[in-house]
C-alpha positions as CSV (number, residue, x, y, z in Angstrom):
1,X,3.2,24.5,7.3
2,X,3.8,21.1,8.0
3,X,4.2,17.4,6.1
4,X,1.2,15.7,5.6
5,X,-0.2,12.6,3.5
6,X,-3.0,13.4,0.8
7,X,-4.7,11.0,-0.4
8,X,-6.3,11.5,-3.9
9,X,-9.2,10.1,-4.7
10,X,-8.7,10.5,-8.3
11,X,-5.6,8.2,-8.8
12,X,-5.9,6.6,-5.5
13,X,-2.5,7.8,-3.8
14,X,-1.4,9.1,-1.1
15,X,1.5,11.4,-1.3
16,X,3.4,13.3,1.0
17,X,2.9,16.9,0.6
18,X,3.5,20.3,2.4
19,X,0.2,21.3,3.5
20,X,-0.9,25.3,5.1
21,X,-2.1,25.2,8.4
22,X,-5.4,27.6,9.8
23,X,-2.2,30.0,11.6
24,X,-0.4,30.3,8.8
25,X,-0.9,34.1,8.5
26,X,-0.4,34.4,12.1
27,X,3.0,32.7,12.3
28,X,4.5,34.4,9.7
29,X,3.3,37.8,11.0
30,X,5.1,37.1,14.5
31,X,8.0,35.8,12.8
32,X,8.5,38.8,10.2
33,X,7.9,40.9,13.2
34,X,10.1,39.4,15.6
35,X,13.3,38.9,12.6
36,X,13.7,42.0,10.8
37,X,11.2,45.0,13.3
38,X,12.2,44.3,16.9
39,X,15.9,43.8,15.6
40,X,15.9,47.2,13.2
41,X,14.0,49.5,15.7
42,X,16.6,48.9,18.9
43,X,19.5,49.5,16.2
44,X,17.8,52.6,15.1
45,X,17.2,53.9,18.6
46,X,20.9,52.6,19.9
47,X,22.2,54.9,17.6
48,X,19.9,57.8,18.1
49,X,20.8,57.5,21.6
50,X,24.4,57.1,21.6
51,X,24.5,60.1,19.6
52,X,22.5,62.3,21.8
53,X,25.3,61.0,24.5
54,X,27.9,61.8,22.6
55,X,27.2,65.4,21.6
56,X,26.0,66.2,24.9
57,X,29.5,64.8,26.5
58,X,31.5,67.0,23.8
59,X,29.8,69.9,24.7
60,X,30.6,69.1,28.3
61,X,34.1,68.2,27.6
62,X,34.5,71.4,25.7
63,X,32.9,73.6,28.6
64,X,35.3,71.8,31.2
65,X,38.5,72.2,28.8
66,X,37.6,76.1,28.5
67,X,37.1,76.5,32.2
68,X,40.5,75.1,33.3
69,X,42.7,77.1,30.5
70,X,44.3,80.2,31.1
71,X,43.5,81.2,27.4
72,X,42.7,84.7,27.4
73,X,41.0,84.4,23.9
74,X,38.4,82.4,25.5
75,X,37.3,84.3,27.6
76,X,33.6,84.3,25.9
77,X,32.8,80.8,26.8
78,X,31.8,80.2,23.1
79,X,33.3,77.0,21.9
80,X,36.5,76.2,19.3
81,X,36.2,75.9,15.7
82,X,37.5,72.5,15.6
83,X,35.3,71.5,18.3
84,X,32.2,72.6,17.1
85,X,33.1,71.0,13.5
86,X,33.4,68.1,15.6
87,X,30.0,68.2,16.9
88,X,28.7,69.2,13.6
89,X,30.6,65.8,11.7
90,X,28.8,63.4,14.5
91,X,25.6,65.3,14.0
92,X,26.1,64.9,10.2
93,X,26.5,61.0,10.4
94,X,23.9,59.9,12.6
95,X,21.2,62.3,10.4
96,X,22.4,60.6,7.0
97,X,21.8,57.0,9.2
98,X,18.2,58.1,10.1
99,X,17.7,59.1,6.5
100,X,18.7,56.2,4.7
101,X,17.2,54.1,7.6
102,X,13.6,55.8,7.1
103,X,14.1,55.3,3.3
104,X,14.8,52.0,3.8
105,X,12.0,51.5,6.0
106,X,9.3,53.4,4.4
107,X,9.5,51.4,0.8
């Protein structure tokens, strides 16, 4: 869209309007694109990610911490109850994110 003069040939005058280019479709397209897709999608998929990190460093954390106590209850290599709640809670957040994302996203 751009500023333009029209000149009617009705009341003879020109007037400065806001005329619709041929790329109009185009430009908005790229721009709706580019604003609100690109920006979205790398959020979503930073998150994803950065969960996937983090649960696999707590369950490498939680390995390590079992392997270098002298607990004798331990002994099973099964994780703690704390720990795995743990786990469980940053599971639990990032799946409610991707489902009010995809909600979001899908209407």
């Amino acid at each position: 869209m751009h500023l333009a003069y029209v000149q009617s040939s009705v009341t003879n005058r020109s007037s400065l309007t806001i005329v619709q280019s041929e790329y109009v479709i185009y430009v908005e397209t790229i721009t709706m694109f580019a604003t609100f897709t690109i920006p979205s999608v790398i959020c979503f998929s930073i998150v994803v990610l950065c969960t996937i990190f983090l649960v696999i460093k707590l369950n490498q954390r939680a390995r390590w911490r079992q392997s270098t106590s002298n607990a004798a209850s331990k002994q099973d290599g099964s994780m703690s109850s704390e720990e795995n709640r743990v786990v469980r809670t940053v599971v639990m957040i990032c799946t409610i994110y991707i489902i009010c994302y995809h909600h979001g996203s899908v209407s």
